[in-house]
N, C-alpha and C positions, 0 to 999 in steps of 0.2 A: 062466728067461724073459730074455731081451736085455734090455737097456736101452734104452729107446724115445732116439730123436733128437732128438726135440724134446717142450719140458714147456710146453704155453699154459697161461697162469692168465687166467683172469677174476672179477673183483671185480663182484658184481651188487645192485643191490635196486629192488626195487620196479619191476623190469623184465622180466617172465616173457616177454611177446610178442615182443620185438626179442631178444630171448634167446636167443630157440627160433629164430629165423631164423639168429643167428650160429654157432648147435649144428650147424645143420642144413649150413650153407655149411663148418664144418671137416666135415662129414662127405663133404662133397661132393670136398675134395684129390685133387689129382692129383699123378703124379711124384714124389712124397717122396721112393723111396728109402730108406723106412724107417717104424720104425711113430712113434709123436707119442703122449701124454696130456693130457686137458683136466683140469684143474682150476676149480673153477667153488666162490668164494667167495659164499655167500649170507649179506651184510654187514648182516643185519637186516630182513629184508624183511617188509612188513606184507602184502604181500596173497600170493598163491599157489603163490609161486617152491617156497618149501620143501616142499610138497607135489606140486607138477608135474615138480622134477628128481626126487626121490625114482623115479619113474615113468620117465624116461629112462634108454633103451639105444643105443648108437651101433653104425653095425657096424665104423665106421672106426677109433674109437679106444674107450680105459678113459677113463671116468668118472669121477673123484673128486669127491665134494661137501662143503665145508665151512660148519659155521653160525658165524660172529659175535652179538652181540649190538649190532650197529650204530658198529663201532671206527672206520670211517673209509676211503677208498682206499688211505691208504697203509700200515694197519695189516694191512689184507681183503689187499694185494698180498705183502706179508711173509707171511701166514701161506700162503697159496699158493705161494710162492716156497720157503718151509719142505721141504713136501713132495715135491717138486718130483724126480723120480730122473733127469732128464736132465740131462745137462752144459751144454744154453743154454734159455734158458727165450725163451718170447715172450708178450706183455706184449697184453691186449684189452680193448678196454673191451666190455660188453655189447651196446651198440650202433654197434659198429665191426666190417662183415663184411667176413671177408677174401674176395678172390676164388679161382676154383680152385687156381693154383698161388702163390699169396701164401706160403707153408710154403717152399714149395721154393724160392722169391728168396729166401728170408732165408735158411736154410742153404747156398744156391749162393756168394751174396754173402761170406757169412761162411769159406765154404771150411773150414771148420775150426779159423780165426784165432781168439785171443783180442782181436775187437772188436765193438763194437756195432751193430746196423743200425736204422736207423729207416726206417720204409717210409712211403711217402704213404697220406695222405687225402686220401680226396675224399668229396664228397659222394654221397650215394645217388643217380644220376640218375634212380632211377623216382620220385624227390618232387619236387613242380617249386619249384625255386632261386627263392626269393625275392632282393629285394634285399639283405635282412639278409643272407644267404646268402651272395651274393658278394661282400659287403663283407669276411665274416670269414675264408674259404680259399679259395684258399691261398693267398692273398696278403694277410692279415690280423691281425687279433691271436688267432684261435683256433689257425690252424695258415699258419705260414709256409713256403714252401718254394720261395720264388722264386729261379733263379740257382742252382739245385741239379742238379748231374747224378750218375746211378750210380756210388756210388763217393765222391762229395765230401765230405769232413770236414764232419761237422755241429758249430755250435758248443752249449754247454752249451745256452744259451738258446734251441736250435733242439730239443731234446730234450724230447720227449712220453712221455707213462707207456702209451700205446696203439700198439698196433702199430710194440713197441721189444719187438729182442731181444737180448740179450747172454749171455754166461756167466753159468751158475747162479752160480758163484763171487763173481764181481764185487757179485749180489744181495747174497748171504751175507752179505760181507766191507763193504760199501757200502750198506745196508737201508736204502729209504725212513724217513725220518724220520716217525714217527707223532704229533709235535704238532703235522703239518699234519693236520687234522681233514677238512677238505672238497678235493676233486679240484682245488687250486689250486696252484701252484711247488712241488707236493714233488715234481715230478718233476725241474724244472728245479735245485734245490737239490740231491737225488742225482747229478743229471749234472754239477753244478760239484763236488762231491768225487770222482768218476771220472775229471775231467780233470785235479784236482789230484795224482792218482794215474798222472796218462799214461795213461789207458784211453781209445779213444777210440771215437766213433761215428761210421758213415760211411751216407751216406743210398740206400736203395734201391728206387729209382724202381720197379721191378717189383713191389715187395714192395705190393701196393696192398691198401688195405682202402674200403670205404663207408661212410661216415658217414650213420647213419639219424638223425638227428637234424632237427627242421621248425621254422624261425624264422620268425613273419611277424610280431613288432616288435621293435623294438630292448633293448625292458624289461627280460627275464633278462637281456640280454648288459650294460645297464649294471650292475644288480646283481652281474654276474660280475666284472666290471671293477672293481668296491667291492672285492668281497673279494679282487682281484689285489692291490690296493692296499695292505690289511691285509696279507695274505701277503707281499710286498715287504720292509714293515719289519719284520715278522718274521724273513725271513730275513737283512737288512741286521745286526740285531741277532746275527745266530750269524754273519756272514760280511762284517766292516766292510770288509773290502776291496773289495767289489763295489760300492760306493758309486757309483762311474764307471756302471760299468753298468747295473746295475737302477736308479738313481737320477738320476743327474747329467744320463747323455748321454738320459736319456729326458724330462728334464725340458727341458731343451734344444732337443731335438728338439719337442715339442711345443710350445715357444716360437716355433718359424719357422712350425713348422704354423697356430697361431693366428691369428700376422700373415698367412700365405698366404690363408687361410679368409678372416679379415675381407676381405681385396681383395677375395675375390670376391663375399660377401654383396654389398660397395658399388656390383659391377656386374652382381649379379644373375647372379654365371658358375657358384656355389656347386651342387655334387652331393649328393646323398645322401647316397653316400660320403665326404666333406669332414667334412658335421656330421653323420655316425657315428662321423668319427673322431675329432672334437674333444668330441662327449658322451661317447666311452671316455675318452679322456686326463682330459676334467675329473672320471667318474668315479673312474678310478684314485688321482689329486692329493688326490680328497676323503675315499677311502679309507684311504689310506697318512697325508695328516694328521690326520685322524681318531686312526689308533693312536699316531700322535707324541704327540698332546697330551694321552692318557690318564691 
């Protein structure tokens, strides 16, 4: 049997319904070019999953199912990544569907290169975009991708663990770190040791997936924002150099933001967006000193 072209892994739980939509959409590929395997990690799931993929047949591609005992994204990613028999793997979250040739931009883009592609998100246009919404992508702190065209160096900090594909190798040799527990910077801490490696990622606009995902308050997103914050200094502590970065210049940054924001509460000019972005930042500050002062 050939070696398929491409190895998707997906890390799932507790998500059977958006599941089975993102199964059904690789099943849907167009233009590959060649055949693809899904891997599909069930990372502990309490309600159905394990008995509904059990029951799944594709006709587009093989199957593999693996159980965890609830290790986490970036352990569920590694053990997918593991098995993995193609030479570049690409990377989904359960509720990130690609569209028909989304497969085929990331293999086109890659040409055969040993580099990485990260494809956009957007959001699902059949859910209607809250404000929360467009606060967050793609010009936000969920997923940024403004000032990007096909092809543009992404930097570490622009690197997502979702609809990212690179060399099975790169995985292997560079494996998310698994005492990130929850879907928070263990993607972006793997892409700062791939660049400290000279691997690099370049962004591909075609390569699009949907984000099925419905906000309509701000509440998860500041609690996300806490545990950015935790995770921060977590990885400041494995990686003190980034101090500037993950630390300094954001701390800064949200220093002008705050004086901006207060003008305008004073005349009343203040957005949604303003103080969504100032409840993430003060999130984040209360997060990250939190783990300081442990």
């Amino acid at each position: 049997m050939d070696k398929p072209a491409l190895s998707v892994v997906i890390p799932t739980r507790n998500r059977r319904l958006v599941l089975g939509v993102t199964l059904t959409a690789l099943n849907d590929q167009t233009g590959m070019g060649g055949t693809f395997e899904v891997i599909v990690v069930d990372d502990g799931s309490e309600d159905d999953t394990t008995e509904w993929l059990a029951c799944q047949t594709f006709e587009a591609f093989e199957m593999k199912t693996l159980r965890t005992d609830g290790i986490g994204p970036a352990g569920a990613r590694n053990l997918g990544i593991s098995q993995a028999q193609a030479d570049r793997v690409l990377l989904l979250g359960d509720d990130t569907i690609p569209q028909p040739t989304t497969l085929k931009a990331h293999l086109t883009l890659a040409g055969g290169r040993d580099i990485g592609v990260q494809g956009r998100i957007d959001w699902d246009p059949s859910l209607e975009i809250t404000p929360v919404m467009h606060f967050l992508a793609p010009e936000g702190p969920q997923f940024w991708f403004k000032g990007l065209g096909s092809g543009d160096p992404v930097p570490f900090t622009g690197v997502y663990g979702s609809n990212l594909s690179a060399p099975t190798k790169w995985f292997l040799s560079e494996p998310f770190d698994e005492t990130y527990r929850s879907a928070c910077f263990e993607d972006t801490e793997q892409a700062w040791r791939w660049s400290r490696r000279g691997w690099g990622v370049v962004f591909g606009d075609l390569a699009v997936c949907y984000h099925r995902h419905h906000y309509e308050s701000l509440d998860p997103v500041i609690k996300r924002q806490r545990r950015a914050g935790v995770a921060t200094w977590h990885t400041l502590r494995k990686h003190p150099r980034l101090l500037w970065t993950l630390f300094l210049q954001p701390l800064m940054v949200g220093g002008f933001k705050a004086v901006e924001v207060g003008g305008k509460f004073l005349f009343g000019r203040a957005t949604f967006a303003d103080r969504a972005d100032l409840r993430c930042r003060l999130a984040w500050l209360g997060g990250l000193f939190t783990s300081i002062t442990r």
